[in-house]
C-alpha positions as CSV (number, residue, x, y, z in Angstrom):
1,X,117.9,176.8,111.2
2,X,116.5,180.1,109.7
3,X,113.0,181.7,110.8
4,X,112.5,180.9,107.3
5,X,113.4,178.6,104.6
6,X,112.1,178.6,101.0
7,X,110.7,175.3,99.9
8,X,109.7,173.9,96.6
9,X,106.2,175.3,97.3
10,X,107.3,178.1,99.1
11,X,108.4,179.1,102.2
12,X,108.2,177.3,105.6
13,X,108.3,178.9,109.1
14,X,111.0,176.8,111.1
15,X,108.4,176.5,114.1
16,X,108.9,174.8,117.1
17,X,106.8,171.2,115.1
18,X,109.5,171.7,112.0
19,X,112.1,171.1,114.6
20,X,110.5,168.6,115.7
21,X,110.2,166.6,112.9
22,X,113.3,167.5,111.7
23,X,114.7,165.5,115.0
24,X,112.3,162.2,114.2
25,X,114.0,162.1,111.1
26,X,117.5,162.6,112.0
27,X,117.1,160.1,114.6
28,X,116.2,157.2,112.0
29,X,118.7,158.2,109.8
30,X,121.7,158.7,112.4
31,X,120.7,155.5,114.8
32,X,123.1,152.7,115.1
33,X,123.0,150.0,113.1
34,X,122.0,147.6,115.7
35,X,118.7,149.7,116.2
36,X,115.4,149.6,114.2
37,X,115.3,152.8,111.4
38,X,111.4,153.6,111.8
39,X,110.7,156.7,113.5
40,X,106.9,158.4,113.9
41,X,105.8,162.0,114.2
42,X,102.3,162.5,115.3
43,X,99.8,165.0,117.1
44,X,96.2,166.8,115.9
45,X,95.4,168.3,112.5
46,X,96.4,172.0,111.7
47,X,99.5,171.3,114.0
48,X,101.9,171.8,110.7
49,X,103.3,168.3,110.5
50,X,102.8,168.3,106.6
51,X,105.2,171.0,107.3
52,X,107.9,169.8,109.0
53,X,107.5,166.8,106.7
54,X,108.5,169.3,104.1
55,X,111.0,170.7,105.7
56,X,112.7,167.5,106.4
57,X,112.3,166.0,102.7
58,X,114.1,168.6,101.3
59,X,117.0,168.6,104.1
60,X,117.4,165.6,103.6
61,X,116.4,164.7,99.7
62,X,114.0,162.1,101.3
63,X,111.7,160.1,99.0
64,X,108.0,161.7,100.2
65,X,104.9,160.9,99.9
66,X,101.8,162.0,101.4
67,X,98.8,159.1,101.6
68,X,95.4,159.9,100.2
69,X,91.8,158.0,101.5
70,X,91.2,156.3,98.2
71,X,94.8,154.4,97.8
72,X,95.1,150.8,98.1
73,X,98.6,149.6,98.7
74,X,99.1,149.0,95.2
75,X,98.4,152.9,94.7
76,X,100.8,153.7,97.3
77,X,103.5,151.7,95.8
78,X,102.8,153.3,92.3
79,X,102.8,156.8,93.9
80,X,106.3,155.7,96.1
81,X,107.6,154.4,92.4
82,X,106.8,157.7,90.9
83,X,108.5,159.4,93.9
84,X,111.2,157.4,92.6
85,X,111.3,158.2,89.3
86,X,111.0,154.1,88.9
87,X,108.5,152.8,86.1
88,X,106.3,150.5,88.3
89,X,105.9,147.1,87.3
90,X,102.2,145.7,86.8
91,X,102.0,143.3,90.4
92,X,102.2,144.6,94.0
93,X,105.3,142.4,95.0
94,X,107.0,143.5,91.9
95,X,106.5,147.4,92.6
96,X,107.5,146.5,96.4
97,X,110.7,144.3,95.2
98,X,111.4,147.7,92.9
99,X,110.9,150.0,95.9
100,X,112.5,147.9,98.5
101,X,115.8,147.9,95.9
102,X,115.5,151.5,95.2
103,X,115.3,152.3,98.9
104,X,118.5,150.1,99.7
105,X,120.3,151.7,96.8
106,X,119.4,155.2,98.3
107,X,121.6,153.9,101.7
108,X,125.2,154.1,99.6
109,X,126.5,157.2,100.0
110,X,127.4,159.8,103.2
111,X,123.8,160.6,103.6
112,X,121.2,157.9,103.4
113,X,117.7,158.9,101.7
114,X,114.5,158.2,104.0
115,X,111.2,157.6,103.2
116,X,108.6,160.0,105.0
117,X,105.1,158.5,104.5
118,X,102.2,161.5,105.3
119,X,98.3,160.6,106.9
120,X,100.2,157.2,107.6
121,X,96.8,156.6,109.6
122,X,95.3,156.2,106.0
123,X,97.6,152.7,105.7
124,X,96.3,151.9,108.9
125,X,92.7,152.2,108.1
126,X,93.2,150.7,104.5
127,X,95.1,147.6,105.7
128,X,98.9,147.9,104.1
129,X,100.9,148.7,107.1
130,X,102.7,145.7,106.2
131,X,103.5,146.4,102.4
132,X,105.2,149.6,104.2
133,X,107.0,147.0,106.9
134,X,108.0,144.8,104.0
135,X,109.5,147.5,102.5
136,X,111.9,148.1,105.6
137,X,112.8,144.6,106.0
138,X,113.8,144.2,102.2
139,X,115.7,147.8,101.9
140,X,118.1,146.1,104.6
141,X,116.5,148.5,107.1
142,X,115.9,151.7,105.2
143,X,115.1,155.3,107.5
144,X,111.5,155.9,107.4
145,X,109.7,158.3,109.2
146,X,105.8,158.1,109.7
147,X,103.2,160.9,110.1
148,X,99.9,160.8,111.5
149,X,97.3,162.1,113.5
150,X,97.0,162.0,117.6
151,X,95.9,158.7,118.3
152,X,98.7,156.8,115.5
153,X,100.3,155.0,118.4
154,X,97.5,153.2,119.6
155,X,96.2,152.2,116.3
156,X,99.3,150.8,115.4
157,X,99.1,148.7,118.6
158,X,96.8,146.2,116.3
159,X,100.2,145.9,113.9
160,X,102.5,144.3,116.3
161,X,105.3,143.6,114.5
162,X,105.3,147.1,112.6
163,X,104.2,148.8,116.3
164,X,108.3,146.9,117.9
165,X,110.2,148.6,114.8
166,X,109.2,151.9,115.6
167,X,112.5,153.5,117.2
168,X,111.0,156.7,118.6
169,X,107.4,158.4,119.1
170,X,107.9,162.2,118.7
171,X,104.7,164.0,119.3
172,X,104.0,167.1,118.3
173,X,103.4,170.5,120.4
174,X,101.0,173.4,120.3
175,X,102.3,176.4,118.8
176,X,104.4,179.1,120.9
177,X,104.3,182.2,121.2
178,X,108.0,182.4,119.4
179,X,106.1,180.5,116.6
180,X,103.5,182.7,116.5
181,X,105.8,185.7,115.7
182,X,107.9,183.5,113.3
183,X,104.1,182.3,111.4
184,X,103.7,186.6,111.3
185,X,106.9,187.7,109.7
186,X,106.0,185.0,106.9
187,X,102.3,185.7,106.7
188,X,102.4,189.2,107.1
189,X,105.6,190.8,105.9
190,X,104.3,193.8,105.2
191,X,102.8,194.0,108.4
192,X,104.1,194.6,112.2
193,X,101.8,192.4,114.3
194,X,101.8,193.7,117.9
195,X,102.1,191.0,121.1
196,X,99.1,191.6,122.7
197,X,97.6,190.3,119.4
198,X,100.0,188.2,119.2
199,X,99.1,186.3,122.2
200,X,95.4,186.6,121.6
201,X,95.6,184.5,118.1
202,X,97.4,181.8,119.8
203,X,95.1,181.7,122.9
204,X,92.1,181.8,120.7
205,X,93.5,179.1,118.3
206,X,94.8,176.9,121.5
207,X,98.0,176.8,119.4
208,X,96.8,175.6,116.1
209,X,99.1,176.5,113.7
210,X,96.8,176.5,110.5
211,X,94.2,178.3,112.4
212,X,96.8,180.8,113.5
213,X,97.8,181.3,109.8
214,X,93.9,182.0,108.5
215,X,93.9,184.4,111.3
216,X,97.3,186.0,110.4
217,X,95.8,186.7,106.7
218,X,93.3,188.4,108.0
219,X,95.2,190.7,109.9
220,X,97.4,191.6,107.2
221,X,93.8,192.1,104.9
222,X,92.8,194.6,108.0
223,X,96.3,196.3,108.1
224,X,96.1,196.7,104.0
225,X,92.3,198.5,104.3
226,X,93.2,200.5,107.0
227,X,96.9,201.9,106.4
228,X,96.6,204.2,109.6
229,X,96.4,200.9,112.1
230,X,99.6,199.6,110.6
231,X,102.2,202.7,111.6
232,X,103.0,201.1,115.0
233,X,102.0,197.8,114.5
234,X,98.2,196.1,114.7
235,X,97.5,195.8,118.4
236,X,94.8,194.2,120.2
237,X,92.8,197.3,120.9
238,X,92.9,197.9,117.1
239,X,91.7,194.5,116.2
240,X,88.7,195.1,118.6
241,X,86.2,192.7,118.4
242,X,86.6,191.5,115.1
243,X,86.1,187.8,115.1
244,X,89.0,185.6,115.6
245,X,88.9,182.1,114.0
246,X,88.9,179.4,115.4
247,X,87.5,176.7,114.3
248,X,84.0,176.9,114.6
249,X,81.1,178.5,112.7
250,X,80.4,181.7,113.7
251,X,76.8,182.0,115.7
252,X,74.2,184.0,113.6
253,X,73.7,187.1,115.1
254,X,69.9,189.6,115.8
255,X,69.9,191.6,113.3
């Protein structure tokens, strides 16, 4: 895998979290055929899940969609349809029947096509985890890979017979240093970031990979208003005290 590999909305880092998801679905779609095909990535927001997720949907031409708060399962199956490129029928067990066929149809072939299913804690909350488990069960087993956030496995707990079809819990890491240099040769090409800054962004951002990425754009804005910090790379003592983001609202200060 390259450092960097352009997507259909642009490019992706290949962080240490792409690989990682990248694995969660290869494992659902390469298990035996004895073995249940549901696999689950999870881990905090900002951690770059979305990204892996679209990584892997383009390695693998997987049908993707990413779950919103307002959906109801018949959303999701119109949205899964359209995914599809199916023309959803007007009930919820007709869309599923059409989705279930489409997914088993997807298996023919050297490659089968997953489903990857995004903010899969959304289902949870909404009360459909089962339309997704029917889905499984009628595709003949179809590989599907779940997303959500940190605490996924233990609300699935509730779902017992979706929780025992779930082949593999990958979690997701905090961002390395190696991803950190990676995030800054995409974010700031035009800019060499030195290691001592480097290693203060992911300290500061306890490895958050979006927050490492707002604070990666504003090193690059500081490098492009002062061209003179930028000959030998931005280091630490350059950046000073400039705030680093991380999360939280900066304090008002005396004036």
């Amino acid at each position: 895998m390259t450092s960097e590999t352009m997507l259909g909305n642009g490019p992706t880092a290949a962080t240490t979290n792409v690989a990682i998801c990248m694995r969660a679905a290869e494992r659902a779609i390469s298990r035996p055929a004895h073995l249940p095909g549901i696999t689950a990535f999870y881990g905090p927001s900002g951690y770059g899940k979305s990204m892996g997720a679209a990584f892997a949907a383009t390695k693998y031409r997987a049908y993707y969609v990413e779950l919103k708060e307002s959906w109801t399962a018949k959303a999701f199956l119109q949205k899964t349809l359209q995914v599809m490129r199916v023309t959803p029928e007007r009930t919820v067990y007709q869309m599923a029947d059409q989705a279930s066929e489409q997914l088993a149809l997807a298996q023919n072939g050297d490659r089968p096509r997953p489903l990857i299913i995004d903010e899969f804690d959304y289902a949870i909350k909404k009360g459909y985890v089962d339309v997704v488990r029917d889905l499984y069960e009628a595709s003949g087993g179809a590989p599907i890979l779940l997303i959500g956030e940190e605490m996924l496995e233990g609300k699935l707990r509730k779902w017992e017979r979706m929780h025992n079809r779930i082949l593999d819990w990958f979690p997701a890491q905090p961002a390395t240093i190696a991803d950190v240099r990676r995030l800054a040769d995409m974010y700031c090409p035009k800019t060499k970031v030195a290691d001592d800054l480097l290693e203060r962004l992911l300290q500061a951002t306890r490895g958050v990979t979006r927050r490492i990425c707002v604070n990666l754009d504003r090193v690059a804005e500081f490098a492009a208003a002062n061209p003179a910090a930028d000959d030998k790379g931005v280091t630490l003592a350059q950046w000073g005290n400039r705030d680093i983001y991380t999360g939280e609202a900066l304090r008002r200060r005396p004036l």
